[in-house]
KEMI-7649 format. One record per atom (N, C-alpha, C): residue in one letter; z, y, x. Coordinates in steps of 0.02 Angstrom, whole numbers, plus 50000, padded with zeros to 5 digits. Each point is the difference from the previous one (the first is absolute). Layout:
BEGIN
aZYX...
***
This chain:
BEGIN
x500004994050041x500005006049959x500005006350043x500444998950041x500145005650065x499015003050031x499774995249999x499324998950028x499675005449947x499804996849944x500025002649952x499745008249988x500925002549981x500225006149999x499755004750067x500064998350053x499655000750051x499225002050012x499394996449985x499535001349975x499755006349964x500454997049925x499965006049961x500165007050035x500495000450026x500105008450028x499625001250037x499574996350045x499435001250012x499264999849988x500004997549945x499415000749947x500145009349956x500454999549991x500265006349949x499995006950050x500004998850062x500145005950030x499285002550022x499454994749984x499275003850005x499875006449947x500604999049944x499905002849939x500155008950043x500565001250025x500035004550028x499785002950071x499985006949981x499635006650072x500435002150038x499955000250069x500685007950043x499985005649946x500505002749992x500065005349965x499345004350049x499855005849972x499625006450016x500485003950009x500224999450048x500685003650034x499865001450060x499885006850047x499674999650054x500415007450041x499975000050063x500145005450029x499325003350030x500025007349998x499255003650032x500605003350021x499415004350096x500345002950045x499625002750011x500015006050059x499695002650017x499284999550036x500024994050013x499364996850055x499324999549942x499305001950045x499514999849943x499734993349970x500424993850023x499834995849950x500614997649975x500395001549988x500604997949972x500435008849949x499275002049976x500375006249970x499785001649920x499664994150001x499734998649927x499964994349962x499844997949936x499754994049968x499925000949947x499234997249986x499994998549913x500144992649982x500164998449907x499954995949951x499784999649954x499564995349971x499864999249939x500614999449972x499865003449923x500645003949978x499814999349916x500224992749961x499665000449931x500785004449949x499645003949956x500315004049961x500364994749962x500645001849944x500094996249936x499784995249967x499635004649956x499454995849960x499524996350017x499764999050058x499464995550020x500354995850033x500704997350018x500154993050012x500794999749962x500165003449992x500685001549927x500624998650088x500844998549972x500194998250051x500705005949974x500504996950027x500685002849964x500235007150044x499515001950020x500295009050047x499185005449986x500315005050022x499245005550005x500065000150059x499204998450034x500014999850066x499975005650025x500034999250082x500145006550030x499964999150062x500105006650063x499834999450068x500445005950020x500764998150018x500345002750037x500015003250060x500115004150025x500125001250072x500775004350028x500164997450035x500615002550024x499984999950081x500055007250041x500075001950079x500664997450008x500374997350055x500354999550023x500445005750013x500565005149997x500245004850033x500004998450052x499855006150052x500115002150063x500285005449993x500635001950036x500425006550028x499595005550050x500025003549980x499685006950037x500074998350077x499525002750040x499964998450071x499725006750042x500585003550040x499855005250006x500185004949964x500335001149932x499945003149942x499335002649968x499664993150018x499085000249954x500224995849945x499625002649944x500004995149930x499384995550017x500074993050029x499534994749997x499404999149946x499435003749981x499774998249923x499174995350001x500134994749963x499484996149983x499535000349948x499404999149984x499615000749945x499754993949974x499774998549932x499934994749975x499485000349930x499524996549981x499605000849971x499994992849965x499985000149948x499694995549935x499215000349953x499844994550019x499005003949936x499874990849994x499745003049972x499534990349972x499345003250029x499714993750009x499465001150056x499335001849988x499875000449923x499645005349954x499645006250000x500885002450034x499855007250020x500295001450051x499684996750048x499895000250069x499615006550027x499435002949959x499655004350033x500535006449968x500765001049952x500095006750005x500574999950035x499974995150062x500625000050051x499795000250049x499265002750030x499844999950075x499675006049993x499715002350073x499975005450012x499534999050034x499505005150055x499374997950031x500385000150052x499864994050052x500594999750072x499115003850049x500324998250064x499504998650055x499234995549991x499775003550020x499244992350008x499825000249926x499975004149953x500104998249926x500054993749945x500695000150036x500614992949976x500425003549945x500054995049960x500515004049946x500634997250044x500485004149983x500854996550023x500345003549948x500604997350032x500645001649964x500425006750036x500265004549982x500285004250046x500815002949955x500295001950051x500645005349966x499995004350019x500105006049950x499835006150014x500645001550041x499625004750046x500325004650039x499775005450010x500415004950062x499835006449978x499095000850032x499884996950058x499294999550000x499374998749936x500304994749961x499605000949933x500315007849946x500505001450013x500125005649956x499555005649996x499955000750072x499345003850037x499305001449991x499764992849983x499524997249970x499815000149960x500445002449948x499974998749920x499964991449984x500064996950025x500264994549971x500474999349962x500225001050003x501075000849960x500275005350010x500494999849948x500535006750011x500555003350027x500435000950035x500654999150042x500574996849940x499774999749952x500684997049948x499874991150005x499464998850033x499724993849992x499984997050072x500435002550047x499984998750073x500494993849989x499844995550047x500174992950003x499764995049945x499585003349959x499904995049937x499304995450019x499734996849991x499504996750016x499295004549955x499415003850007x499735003749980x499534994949968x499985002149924x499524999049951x499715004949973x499624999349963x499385004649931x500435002449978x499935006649980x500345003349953x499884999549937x499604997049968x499825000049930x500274991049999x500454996250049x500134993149988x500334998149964x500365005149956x500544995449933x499284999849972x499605002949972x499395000549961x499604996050012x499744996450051x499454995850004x500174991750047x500674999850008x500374993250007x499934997949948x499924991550025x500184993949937x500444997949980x500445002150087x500694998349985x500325006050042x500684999349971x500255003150064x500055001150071x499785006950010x500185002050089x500615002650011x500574997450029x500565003250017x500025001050072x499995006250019x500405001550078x500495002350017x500614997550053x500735005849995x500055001050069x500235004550026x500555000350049x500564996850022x500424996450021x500534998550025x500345000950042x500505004949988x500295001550053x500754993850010x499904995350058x500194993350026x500665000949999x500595006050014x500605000949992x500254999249940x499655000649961x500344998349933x499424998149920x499544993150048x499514997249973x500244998749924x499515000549957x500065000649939x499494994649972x500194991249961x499534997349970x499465002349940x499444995450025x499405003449961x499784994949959x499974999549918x499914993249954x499235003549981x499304996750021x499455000249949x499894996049961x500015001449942x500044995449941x498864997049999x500064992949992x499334999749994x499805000049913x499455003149985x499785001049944x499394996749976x499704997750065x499064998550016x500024995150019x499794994949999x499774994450055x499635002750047x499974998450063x499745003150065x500334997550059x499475003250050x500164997750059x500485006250046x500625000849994x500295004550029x500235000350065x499905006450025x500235002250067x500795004850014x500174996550047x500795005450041x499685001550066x499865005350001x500145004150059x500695004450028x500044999350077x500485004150032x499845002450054x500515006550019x499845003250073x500435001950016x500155003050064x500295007650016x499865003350054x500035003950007x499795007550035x500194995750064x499394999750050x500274999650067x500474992550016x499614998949945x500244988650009x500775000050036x500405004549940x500775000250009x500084991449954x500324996950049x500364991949973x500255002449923x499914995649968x500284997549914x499654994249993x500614996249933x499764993849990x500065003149917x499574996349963x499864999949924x500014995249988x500284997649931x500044993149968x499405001149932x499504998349994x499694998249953x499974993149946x500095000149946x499784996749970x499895000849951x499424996149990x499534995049932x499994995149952x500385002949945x500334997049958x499354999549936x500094994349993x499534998849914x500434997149950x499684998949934x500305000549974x500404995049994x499664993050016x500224992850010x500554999650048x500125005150015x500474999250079x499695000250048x500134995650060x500035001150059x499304996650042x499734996549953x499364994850007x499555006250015x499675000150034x499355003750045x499354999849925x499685005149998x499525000349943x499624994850010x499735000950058x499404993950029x500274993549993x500684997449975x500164992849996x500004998749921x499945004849959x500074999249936x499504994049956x499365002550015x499424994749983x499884995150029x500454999350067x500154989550014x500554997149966x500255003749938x500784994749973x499724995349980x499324997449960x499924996549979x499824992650037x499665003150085x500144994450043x500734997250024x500225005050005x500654998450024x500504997149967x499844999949931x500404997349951x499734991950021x499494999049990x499314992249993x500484997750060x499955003350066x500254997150070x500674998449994x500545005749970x500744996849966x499904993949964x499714997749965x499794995549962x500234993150040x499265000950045x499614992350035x500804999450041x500155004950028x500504999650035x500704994749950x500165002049964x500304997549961x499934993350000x499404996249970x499734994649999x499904996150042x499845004050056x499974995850075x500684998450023x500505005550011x500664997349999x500304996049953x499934998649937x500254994149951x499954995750022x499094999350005x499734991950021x500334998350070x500295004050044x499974998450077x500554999750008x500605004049947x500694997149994x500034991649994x499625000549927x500084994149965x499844993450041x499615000150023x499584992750061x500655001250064x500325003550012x500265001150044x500914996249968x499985002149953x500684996849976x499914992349981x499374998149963x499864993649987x500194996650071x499705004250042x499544993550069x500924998250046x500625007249959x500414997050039x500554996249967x499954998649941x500374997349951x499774992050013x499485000649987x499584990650027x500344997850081x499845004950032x500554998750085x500634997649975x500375004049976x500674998150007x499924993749942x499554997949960x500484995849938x499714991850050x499355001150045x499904993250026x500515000850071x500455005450010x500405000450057x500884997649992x499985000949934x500614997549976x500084991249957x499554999650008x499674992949970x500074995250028x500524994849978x499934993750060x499324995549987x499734998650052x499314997250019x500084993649969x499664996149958x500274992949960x500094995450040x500124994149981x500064993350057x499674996949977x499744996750057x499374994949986x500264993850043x499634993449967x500284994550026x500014997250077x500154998050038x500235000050064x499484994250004x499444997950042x499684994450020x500124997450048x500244994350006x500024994750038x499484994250044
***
């Protein structure tokens, strides 16, 4: 039975994903990530999903306020979150006072990650950008509304160290979007699993029950020839 039960928790645990629980830092590949991200109503599921972010506090250094920037968009509207870089590349930028200059952005909008100004208006979904100032980091809940493929961006001025905790919550919980449309294999594979361990218990208990009953068995007597 031990065998068994055994199996099973490992048949059942295909059912589940790592949470979407992640740290981004300052380094340029470890300062972002998207998820497929299904809304409510298109897979139902006992929470409203969502995509947290929370900076770590850091204490002033120097008596500088440490501040990080951070950006949310579904990947939709991707073109009202970049800007024309170098080589005519779109990128991503945060305004500073060099873009203020520019007319890119405004000085009320310094540290924010620079988008379209007309972007509450012509997003599909929400664009959120904030500031964070890391001494006394403040969590950030985006509620998802859309199915989409969403993005977290982060920075800071001059690749000052911070760690961010992101996560990607649906509505099902903690299961990754992309694992949603294999339950039905994974259920089939819980299954065989099941079955294969029965049968392989079962031949296994037979084959040692027959051992011991011809092991406890006195061997008959047969007549002695002369």
């Amino acid at each position: 039975m031990k065998l068994l039960w055994s199996l099973m928790v490992l048949a059942l645990s295909f059912w589940t994903a790592q949470a979407l629980e992640l740290a981004l830092n300052e380094k340029p590949e470890d300062n972002h990530w998207c998820a497929g991200m299904y809304d409510r109503k298109s897979w139902g599921g006992p929470i409203d999903p969502f995509i947290h972010v929370k900076f770590l506090d850091q204490p002033k250094k120097d008596g500088k306020d440490p501040v990080a920037s951070f950006l949310i968009f579904e990947w939709k509207d991707k073109s009202l979150v970049e800007i024309d870089g170098p080589n005519g590349f779109k990128v991503l930028a945060v305004c500073n006072q060099d873009f203020v200059n520019q007319g890119r952005c405004n000085s009320s909008s310094i540290d924010q990650y620079i988008v379209a100004p007309d972007v509450d208006e012509k997003s599909k979904s929400k664009v959120v950008t904030q500031a964070v100032h890391l001494d006394h980091a403040t969590p950030f809940k985006y509620s998802i509304k859309k199915t989409g493929y969403y993005c977290v961006f982060t920075h800071s001025d001059n690749s000052h160290p911070y760690t961010a905790i992101a996560e990607f919550r649906n509505a099902y919980g903690e299961l990754a979007a992309t694992q949603i449309p294999k339950l039905p294999f994974y259920g089939g594979v819980t299954i065989l699993y099941l079955l294969v361990a029965g049968y392989w218990e079962s031949s296994i208990t037979s084959t040692v029950m027959i051992y011991w009953l011809f092991r406890t068995t006195s061997p008959p007597s047969w007549p002695s020839s002369r």
